[in-house]
Every structure is written in C-alpha cells, then in structure tokens.
PDB file of N, CA, C and O in Angstrom:
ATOM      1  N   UNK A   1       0.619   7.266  11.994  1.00  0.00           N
ATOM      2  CA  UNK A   1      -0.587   6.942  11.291  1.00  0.00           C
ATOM      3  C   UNK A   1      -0.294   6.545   9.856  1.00  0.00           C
ATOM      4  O   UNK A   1       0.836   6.775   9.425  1.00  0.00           O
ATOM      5  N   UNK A   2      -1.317   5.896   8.970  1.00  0.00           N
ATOM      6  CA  UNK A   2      -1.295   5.870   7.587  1.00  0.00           C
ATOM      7  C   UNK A   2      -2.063   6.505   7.137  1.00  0.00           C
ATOM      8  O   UNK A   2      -3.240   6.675   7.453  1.00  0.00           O
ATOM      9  N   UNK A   3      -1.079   7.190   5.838  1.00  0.00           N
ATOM     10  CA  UNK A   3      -1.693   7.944   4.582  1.00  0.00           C
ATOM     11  C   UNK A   3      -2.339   7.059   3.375  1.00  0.00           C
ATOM     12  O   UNK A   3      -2.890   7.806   2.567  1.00  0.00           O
ATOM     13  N   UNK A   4      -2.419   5.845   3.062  1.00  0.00           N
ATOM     14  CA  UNK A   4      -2.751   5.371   2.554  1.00  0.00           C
ATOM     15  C   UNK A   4      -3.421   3.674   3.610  1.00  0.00           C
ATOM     16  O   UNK A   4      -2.829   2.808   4.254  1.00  0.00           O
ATOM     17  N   UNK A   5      -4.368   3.840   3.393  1.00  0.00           N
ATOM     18  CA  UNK A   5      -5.069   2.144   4.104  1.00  0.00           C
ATOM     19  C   UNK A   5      -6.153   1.922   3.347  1.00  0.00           C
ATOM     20  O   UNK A   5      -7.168   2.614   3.284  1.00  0.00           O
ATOM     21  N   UNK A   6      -5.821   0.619   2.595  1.00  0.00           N
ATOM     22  CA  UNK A   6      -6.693  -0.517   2.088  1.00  0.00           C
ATOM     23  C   UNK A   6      -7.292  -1.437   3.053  1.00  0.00           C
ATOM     24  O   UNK A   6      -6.283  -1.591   3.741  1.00  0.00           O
ATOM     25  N   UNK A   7      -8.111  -2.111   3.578  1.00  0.00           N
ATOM     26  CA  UNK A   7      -8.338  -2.821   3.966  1.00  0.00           C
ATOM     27  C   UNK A   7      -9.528  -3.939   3.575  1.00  0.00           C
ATOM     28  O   UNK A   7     -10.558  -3.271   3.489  1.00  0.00           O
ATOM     29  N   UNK A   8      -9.753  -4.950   3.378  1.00  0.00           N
ATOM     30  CA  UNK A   8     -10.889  -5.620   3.339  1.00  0.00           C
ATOM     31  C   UNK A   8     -11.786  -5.219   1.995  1.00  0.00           C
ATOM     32  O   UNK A   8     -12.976  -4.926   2.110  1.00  0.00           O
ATOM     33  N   UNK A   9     -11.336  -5.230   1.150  1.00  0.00           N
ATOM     34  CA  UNK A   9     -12.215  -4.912   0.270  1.00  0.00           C
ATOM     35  C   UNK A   9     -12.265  -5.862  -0.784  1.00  0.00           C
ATOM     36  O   UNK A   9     -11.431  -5.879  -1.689  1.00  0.00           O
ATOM     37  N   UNK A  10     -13.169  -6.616  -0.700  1.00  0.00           N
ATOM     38  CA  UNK A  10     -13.227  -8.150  -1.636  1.00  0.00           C
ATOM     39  C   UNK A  10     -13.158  -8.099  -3.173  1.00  0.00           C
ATOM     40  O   UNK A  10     -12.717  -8.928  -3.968  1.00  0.00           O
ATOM     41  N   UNK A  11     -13.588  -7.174  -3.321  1.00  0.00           N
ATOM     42  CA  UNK A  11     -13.915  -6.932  -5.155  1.00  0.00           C
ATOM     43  C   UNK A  11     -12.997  -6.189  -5.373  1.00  0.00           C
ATOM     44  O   UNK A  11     -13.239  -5.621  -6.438  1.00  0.00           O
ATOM     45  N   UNK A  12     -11.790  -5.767  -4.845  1.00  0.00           N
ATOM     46  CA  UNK A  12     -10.816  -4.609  -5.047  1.00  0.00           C
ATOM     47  C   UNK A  12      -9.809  -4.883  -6.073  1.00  0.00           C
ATOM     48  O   UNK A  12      -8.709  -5.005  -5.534  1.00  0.00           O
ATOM     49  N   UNK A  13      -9.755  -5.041  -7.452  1.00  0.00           N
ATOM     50  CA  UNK A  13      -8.521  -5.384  -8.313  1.00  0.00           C
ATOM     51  C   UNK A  13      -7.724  -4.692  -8.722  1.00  0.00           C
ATOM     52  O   UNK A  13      -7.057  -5.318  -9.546  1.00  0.00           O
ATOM     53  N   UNK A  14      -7.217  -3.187  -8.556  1.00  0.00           N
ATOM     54  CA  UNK A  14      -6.763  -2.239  -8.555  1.00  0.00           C
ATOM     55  C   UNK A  14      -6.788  -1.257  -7.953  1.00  0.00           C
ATOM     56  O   UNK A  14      -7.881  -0.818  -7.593  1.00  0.00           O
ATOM     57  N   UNK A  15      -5.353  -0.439  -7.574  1.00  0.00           N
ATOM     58  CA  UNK A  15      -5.643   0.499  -6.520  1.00  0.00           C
ATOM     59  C   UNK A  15      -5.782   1.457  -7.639  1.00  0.00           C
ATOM     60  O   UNK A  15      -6.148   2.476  -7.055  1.00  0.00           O
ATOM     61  N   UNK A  16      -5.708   1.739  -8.895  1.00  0.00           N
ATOM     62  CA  UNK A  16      -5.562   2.595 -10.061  1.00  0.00           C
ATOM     63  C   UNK A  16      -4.706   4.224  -9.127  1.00  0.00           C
ATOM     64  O   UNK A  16      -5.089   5.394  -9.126  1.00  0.00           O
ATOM     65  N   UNK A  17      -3.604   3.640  -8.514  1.00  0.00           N
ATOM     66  CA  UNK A  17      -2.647   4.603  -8.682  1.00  0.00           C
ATOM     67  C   UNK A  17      -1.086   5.116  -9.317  1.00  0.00           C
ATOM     68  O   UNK A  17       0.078   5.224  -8.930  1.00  0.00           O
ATOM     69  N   UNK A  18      -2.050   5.387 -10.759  1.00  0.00           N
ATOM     70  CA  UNK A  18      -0.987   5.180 -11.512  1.00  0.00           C
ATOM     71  C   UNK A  18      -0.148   6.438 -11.427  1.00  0.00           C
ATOM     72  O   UNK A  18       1.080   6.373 -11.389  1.00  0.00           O
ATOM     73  N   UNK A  19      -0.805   7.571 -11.397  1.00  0.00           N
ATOM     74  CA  UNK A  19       0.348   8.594 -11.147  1.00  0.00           C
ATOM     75  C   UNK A  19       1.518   8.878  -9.430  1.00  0.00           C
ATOM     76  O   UNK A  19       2.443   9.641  -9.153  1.00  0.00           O
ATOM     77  N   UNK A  20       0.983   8.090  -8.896  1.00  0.00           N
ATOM     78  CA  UNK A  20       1.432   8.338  -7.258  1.00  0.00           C
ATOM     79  C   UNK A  20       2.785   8.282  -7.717  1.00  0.00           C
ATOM     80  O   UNK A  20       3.229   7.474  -8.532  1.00  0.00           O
ATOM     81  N   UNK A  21       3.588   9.461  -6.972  1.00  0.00           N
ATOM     82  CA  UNK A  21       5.016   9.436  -7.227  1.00  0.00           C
ATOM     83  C   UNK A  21       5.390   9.465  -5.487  1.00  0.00           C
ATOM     84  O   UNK A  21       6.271   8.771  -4.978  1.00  0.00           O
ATOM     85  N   UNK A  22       4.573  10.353  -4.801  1.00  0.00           N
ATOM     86  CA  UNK A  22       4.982   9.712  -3.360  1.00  0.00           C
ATOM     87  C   UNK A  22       3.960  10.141  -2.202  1.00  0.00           C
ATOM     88  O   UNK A  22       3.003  10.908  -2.312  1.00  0.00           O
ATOM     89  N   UNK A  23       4.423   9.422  -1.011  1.00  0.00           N
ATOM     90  CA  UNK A  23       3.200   9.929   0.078  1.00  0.00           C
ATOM     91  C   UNK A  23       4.136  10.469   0.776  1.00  0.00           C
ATOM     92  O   UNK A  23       4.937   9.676   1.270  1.00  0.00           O
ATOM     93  N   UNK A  24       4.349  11.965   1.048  1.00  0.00           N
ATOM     94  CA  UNK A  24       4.884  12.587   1.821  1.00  0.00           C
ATOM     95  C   UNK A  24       4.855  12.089   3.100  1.00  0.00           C
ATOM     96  O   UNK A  24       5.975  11.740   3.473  1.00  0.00           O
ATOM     97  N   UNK A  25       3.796  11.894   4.081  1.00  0.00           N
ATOM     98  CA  UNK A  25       3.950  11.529   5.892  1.00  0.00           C
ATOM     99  C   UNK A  25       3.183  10.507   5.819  1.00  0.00           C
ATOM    100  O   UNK A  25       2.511  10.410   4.792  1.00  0.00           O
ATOM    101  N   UNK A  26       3.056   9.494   6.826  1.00  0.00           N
ATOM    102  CA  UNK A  26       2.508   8.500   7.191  1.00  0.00           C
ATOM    103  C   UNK A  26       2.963   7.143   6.829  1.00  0.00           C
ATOM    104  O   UNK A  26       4.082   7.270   6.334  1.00  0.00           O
ATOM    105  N   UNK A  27       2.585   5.825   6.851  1.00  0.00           N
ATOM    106  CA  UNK A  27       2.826   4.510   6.478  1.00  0.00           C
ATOM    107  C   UNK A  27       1.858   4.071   5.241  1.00  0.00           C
ATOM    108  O   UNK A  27       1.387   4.940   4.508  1.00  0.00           O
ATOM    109  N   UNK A  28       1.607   2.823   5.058  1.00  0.00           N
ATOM    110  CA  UNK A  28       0.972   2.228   3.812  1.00  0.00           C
ATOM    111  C   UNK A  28       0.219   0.839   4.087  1.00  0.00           C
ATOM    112  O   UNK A  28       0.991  -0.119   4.099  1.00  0.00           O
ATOM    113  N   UNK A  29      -0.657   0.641   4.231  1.00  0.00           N
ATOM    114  CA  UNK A  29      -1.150  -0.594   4.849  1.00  0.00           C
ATOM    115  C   UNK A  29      -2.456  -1.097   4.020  1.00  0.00           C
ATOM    116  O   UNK A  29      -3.619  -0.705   3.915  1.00  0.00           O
ATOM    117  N   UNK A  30      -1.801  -1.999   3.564  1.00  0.00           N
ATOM    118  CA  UNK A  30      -2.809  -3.292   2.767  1.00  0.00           C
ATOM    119  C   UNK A  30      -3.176  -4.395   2.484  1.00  0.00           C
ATOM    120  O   UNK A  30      -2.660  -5.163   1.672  1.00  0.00           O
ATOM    121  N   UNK A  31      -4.268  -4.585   3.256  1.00  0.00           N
ATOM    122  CA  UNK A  31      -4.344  -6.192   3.692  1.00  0.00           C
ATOM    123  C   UNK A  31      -5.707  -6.538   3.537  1.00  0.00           C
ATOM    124  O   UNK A  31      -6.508  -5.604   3.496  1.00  0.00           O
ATOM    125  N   UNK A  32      -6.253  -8.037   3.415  1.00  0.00           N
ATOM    126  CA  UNK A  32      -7.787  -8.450   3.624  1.00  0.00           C
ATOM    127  C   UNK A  32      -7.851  -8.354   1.984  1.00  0.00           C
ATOM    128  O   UNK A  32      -8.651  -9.218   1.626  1.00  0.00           O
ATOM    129  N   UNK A  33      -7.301  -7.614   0.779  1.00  0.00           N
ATOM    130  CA  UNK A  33      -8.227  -7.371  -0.753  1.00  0.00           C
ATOM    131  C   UNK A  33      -7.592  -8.957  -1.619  1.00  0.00           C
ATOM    132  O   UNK A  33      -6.544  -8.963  -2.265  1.00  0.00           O
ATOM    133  N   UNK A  34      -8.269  -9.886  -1.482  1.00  0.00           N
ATOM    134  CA  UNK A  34      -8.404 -10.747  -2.019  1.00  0.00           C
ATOM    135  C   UNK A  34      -7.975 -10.970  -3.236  1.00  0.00           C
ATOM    136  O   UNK A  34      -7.087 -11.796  -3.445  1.00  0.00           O
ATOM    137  N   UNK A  35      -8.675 -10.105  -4.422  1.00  0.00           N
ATOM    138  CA  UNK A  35      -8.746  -9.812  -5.654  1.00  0.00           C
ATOM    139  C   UNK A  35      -7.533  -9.185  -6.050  1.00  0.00           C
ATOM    140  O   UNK A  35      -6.771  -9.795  -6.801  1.00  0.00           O
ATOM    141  N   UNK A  36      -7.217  -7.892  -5.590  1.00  0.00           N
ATOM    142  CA  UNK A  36      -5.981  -7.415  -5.684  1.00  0.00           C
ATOM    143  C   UNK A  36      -4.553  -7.903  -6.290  1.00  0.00           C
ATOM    144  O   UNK A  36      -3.853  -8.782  -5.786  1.00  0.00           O
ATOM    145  N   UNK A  37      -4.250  -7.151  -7.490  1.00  0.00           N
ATOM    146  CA  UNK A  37      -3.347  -7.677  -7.953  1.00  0.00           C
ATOM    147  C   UNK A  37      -1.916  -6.441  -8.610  1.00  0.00           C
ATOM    148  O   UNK A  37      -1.914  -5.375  -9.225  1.00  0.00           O
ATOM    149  N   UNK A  38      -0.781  -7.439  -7.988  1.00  0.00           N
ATOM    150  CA  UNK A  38       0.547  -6.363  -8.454  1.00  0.00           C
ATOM    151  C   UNK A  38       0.677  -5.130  -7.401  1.00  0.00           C
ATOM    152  O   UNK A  38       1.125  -4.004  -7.615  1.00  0.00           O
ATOM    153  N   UNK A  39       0.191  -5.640  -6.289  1.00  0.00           N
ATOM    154  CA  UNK A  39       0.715  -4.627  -4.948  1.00  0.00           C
ATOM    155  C   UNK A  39       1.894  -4.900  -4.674  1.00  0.00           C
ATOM    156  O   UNK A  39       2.594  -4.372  -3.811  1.00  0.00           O
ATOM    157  N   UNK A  40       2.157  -5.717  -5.381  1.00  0.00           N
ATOM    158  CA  UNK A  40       3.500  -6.615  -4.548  1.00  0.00           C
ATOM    159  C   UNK A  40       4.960  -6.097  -5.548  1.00  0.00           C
ATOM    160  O   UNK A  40       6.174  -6.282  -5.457  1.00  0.00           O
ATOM    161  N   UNK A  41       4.159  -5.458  -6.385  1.00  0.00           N
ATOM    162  CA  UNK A  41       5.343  -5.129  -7.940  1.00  0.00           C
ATOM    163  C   UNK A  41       5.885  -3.832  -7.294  1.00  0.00           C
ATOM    164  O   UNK A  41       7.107  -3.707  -7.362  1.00  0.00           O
ATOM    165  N   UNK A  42       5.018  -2.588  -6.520  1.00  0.00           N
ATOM    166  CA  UNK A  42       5.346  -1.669  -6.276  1.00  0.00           C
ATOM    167  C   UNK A  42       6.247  -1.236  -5.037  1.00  0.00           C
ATOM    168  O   UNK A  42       6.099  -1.650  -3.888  1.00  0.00           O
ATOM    169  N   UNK A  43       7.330  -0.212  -5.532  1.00  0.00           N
ATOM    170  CA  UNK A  43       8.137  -0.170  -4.024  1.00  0.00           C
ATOM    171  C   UNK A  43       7.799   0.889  -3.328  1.00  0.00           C
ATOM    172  O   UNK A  43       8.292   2.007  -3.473  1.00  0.00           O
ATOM    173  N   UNK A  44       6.551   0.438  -2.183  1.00  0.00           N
ATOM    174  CA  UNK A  44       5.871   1.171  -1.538  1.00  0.00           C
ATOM    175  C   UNK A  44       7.053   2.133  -0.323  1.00  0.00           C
ATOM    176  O   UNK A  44       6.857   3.250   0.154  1.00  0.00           O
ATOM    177  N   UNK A  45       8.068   1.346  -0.136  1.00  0.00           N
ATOM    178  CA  UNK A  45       8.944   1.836   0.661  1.00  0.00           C
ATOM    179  C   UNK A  45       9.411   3.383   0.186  1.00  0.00           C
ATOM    180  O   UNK A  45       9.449   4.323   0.980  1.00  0.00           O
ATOM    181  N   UNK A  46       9.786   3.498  -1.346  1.00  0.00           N
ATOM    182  CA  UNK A  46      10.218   4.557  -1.752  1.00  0.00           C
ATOM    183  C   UNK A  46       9.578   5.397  -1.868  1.00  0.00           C
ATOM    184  O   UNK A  46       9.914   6.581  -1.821  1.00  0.00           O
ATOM    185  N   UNK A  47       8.336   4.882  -2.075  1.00  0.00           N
ATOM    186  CA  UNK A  47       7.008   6.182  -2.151  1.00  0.00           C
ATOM    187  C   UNK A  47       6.996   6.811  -0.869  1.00  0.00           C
ATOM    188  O   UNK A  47       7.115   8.035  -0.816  1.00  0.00           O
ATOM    189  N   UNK A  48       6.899   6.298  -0.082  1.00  0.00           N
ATOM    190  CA  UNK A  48       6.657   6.794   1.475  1.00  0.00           C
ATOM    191  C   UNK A  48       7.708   7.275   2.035  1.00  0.00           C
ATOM    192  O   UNK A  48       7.444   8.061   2.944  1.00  0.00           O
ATOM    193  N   UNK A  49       9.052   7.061   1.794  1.00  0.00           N
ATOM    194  CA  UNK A  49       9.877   7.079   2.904  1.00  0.00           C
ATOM    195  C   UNK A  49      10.543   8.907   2.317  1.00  0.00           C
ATOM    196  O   UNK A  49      10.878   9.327   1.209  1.00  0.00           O
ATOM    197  N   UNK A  50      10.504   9.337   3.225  1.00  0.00           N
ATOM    198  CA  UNK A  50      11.986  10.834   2.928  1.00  0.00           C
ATOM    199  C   UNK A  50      12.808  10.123   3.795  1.00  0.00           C
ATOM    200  O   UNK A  50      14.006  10.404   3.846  1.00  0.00           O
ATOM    201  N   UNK A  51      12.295   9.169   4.542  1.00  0.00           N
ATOM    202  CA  UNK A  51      13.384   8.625   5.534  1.00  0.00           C
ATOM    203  C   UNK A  51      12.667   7.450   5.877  1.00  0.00           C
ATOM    204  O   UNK A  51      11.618   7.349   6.515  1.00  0.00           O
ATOM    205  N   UNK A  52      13.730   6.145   5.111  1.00  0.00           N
ATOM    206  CA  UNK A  52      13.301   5.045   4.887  1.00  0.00           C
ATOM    207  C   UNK A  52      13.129   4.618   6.852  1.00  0.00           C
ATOM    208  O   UNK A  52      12.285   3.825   7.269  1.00  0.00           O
ATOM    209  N   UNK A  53      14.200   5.414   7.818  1.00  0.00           N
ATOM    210  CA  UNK A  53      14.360   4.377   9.209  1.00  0.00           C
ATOM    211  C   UNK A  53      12.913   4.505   9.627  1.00  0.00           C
ATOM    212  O   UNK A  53      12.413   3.692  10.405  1.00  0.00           O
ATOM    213  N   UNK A  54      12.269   5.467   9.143  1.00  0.00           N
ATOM    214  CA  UNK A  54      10.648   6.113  10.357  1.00  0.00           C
ATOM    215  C   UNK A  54       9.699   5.400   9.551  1.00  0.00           C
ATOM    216  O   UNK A  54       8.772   4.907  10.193  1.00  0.00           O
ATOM    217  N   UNK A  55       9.690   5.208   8.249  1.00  0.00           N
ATOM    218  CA  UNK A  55       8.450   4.712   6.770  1.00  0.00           C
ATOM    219  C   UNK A  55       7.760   3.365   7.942  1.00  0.00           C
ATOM    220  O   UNK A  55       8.532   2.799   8.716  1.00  0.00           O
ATOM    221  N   UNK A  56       6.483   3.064   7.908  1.00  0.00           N
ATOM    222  CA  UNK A  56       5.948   2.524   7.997  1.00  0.00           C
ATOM    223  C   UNK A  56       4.980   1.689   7.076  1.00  0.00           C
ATOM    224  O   UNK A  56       3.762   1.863   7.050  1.00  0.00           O
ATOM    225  N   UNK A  57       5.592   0.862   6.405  1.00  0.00           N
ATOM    226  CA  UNK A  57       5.014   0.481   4.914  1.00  0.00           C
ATOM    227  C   UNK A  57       4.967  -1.484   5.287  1.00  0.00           C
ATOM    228  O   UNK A  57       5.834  -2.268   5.674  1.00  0.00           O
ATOM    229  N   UNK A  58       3.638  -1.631   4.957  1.00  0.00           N
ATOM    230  CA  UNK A  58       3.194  -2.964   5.163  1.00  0.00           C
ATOM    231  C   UNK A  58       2.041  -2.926   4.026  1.00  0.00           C
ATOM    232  O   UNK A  58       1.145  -2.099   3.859  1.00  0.00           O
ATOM    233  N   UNK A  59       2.426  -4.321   3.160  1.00  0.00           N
ATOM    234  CA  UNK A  59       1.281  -4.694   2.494  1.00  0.00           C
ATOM    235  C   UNK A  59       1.408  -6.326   2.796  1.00  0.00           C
ATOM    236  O   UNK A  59       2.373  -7.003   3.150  1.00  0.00           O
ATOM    237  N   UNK A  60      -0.071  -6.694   2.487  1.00  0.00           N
ATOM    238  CA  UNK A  60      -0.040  -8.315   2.837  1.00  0.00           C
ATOM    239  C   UNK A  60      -1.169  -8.644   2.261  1.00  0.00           C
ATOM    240  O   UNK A  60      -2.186  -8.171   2.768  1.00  0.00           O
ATOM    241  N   UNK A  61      -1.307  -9.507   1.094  1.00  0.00           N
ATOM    242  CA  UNK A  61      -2.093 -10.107   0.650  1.00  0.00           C
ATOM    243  C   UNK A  61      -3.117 -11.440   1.550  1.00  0.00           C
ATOM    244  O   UNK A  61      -2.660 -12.572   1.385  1.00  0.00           O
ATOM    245  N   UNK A  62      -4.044 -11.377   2.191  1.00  0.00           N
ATOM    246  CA  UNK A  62      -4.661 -11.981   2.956  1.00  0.00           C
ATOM    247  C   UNK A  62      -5.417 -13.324   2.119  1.00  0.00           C
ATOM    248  O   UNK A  62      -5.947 -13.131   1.025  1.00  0.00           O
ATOM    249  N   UNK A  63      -5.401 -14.467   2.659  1.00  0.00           N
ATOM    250  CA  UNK A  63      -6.611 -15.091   2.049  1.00  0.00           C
ATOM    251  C   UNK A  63      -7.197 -16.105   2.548  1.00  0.00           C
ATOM    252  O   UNK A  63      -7.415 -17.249   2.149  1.00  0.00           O
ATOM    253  N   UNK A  64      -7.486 -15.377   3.729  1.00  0.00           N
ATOM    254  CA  UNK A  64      -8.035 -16.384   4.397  1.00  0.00           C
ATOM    255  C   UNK A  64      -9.637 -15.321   4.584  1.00  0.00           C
ATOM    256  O   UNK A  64     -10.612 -15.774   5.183  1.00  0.00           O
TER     257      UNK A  64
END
C-alpha cells in the first residue's frame, strides 16, 4: 500500500512537507496535480525506503 497518495488535485502547489524526514512503510504516489511544483527535486526514494529493493515510490506529473 501507500503511505503517502496525492492524486488529482488541480489547485495543489505544494505538498508543504517541509519537515518529512521519512515514511517508515508503504510507497509514494503522485500523479493528476497539475499545479504542483518541485516534486521532482525531492528524493522520495530515500524517504521511503529502509530498503530501497521493496520502496514503492512513483511520482508523475500528469497533464493531460
């Protein structure tokens, strides 16, 4: 499962997670936020992973 899911949220320009140092269990999934900006700066992999082989970490800027 994911501990963190964005999805679809049109007006979304920040996830304002500035203190997140990590997500202990689950994946990361963010897709559909249009607006959204500098998801792409963060290394969601390291946040999530105690073990990068199992991390399930996907972000994708959508725009269609």
């Amino acid at each position: 499962g994911y501990s963190l899911l964005v999805m679809k949220i049109p007006t979304l320009k920040s996830l304002g997670l500035r203190s997140l140092k990590r997500i202990g269990d689950g994946g990361i999934y963010i897709t559909g936020n249009k607006q959204l900006c500098y998801h792409h700066t963060v290394n969601w992999t390291r946040l999530a992973a105690r073990n990068p082989s199992t991390s399930k970490t996907t972000t994708h800027k959508s725009y269609a």
